[in-house]
C-alpha positions in Angstrom: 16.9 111.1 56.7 17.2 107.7 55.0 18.2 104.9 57.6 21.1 103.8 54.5 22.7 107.3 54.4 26.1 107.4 56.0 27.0 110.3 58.5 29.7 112.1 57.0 32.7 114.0 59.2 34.7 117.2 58.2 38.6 116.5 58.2 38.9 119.7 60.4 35.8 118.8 63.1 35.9 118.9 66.5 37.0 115.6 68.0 36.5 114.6 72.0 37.0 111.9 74.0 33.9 111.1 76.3 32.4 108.4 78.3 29.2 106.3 77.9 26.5 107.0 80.4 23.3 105.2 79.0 22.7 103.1 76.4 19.0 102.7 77.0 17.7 103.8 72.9 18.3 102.5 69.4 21.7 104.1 68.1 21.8 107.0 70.6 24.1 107.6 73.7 24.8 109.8 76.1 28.2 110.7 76.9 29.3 113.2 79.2 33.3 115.1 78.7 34.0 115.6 82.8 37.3 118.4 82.7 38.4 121.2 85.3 38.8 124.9 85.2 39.8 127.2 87.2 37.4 129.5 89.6 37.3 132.8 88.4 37.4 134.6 91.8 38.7 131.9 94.3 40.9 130.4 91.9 39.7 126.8 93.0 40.0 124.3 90.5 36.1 122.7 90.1 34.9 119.9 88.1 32.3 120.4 85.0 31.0 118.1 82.5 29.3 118.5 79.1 26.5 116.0 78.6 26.3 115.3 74.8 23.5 112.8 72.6 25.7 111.1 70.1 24.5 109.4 67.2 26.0 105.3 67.3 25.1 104.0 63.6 25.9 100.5 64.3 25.0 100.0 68.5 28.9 98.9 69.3 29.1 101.2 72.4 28.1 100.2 75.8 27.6 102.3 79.0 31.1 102.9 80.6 32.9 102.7 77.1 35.5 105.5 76.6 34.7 106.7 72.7 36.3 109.4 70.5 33.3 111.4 68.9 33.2 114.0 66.1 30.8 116.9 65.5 28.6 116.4 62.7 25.8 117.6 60.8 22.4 118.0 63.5 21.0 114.5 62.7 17.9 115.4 65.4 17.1 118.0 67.7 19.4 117.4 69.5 22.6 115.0 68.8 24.6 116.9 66.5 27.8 114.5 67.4 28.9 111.0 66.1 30.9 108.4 67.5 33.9 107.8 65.5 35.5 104.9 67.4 35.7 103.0 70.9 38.7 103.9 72.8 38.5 101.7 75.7 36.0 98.7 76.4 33.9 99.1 80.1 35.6 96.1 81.9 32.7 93.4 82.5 31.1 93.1 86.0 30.9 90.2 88.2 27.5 88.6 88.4 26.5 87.5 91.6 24.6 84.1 91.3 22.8 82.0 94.2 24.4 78.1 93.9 20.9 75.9 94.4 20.6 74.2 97.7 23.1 76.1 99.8 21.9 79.4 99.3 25.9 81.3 99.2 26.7 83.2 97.2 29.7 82.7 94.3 31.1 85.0 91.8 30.9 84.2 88.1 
């Protein structure tokens, strides 16, 4: 695949909203889709995800980003899903940082 090709997505493909769970490689991420269904026999309601690779072309999604992906062609073994857009922005974390010579903390 050339690294100048676009990724193209069918008007009628799947579309999903999922949330960022790593962002540890070069324009990959793994998202996971939590939803609930129903217990066959106990009729329980219980929680399941899908953990998906998605292919991010430009490296704008960061872990705890809400993004809206679309299936797409298999660009590797095995992310076969693109990210179309970020939803929501993770909000930022407080850093903790020591203030020199009285050794409290203070938020930043």
């Amino acid at each position: 695949m050339s690294t100048n090709e676009e990724i193209k997505v069918g008007e009628n493909a799947p579309h999903r909203i999922a949330v960022v769970e790593t962002a540890s490689r070069e324009k990959t991420r793994k998202v996971t889709i939590q939803y609930v269904s129903k217990h066959a026999k106990y009729g329980k309601y219980v929680r399941k995800r899908t953990v998906l690779h998605v292919h991010d072309a430009k490296n704008e999604s960061n872990v705890g980003d809400r993004v809206e992906i679309a299936e797409c062609r298999p660009i590797s073994r095995t992310k076969r899903w693109t990210v179309v857009r970020i939803v929501e922005k993770a909000p930022a974390k407080a850093e903790m940082v020591f203030e020199a010579g009285t050794g409290s903390k203070k938020k930043k």
